[in-house]
Phi, psi and omega in degrees: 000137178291184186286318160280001145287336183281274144011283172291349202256327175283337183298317167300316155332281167324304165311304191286010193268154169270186191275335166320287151312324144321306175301295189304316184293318188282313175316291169319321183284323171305323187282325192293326173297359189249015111011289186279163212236102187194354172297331188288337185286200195224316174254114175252104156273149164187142181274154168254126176324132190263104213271335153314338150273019197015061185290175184282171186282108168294333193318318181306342191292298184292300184305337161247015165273243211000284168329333175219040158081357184269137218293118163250159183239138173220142170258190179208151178254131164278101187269024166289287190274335203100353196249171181252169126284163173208138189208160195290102147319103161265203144290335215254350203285124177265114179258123184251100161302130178256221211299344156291327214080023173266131181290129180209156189304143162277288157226205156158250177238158199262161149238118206284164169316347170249003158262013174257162166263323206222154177215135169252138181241146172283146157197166154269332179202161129223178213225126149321023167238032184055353143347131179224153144277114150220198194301010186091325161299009167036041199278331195279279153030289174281331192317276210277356151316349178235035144271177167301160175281323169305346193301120175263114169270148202204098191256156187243109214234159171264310177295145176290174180270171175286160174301300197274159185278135194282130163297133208221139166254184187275002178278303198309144211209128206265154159291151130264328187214145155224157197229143198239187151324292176256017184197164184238110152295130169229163186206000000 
């Protein structure tokens, strides 16, 4: 399947799920997450969920970075350049949708890309080589080329991975880990 085939085809996926599920699926992808031997970093990136795309619920996520204390990172998108800003959740971080329905910081204090450790990637699909489908803007794309080569990308899925190998460019940024409901992938 081409990437806009993929595109369409989890999207419907998603429409069909209810908001129950959406809950009950982010919640099982949050437990899974505590799996992972990833607690010791500081910098946490994590996208805030677009809830009209029934994206996964992040909040279980944000509760248990809160819970043990660690520096979360949120952007905000320019869909002008394609690029992201990125800045320190605070108590005081005033959240806004803009014109997509992405909830994003209005400013605050910034933090470059190369001070995260850790990333939750937004996706639509992947392939058991850490391959992602995402809306196509390549804003995660550009994100993480500019972390560290050390940076653990960590993509978040309702669905399992595809059978077939995702087509991929040389621009395109591989998972290190994507975590579903029942399994944790590593690649």
């Amino acid at each position: 399947m081409t990437k806009s085939e993929l595109r369409k085809k989890y999207k419907i996926l998603r429409d069909d799920l209810s908001t129950h599920q959406v809950d009950d699926l982010s919640l099982s992808i949050a437990n899974q997450l505590l799996k992972l031997d990833i607690w010791h970093f500081t910098f946490f990136h994590i996208f805030l969920s677009i809830e009209e795309k029934k994206e996964i619920n992040t909040d279980y996520i944000l509760n248990i970075l809160s819970g043990k204390d660690k520096n979360i990172i949120i952007s905000k998108s320019s869909f002008s350049t394609g690029l992201m800003t990125h800045f320190l959740l605070t108590d005081n971080t005033i959240i806004k949708k803009n014109s997509y329905n992405i909830p994003e910081p209005i400013d605050g204090i910034e933090i470059a890309p190369k001070k995260l450790e850790v990333v939750f990637v937004p996706l639509l699909a992947f392939d058991k080589q850490g391959n992602r489908v995402g809306y196509g803007k390549g804003f995660y794309d550009r994100f993480l080329s500019e972390c560290k080569q050390k940076t653990i990308k960590i993509g978040l899925s309702f669905f399992e991975a595809e059978t077939e190998l995702i087509n991929h460019s040389e621009n395109d940024v591989r998972l290190d880990y994507c975590i579903t409901p029942k399994m944790v992938y590593s690649f």
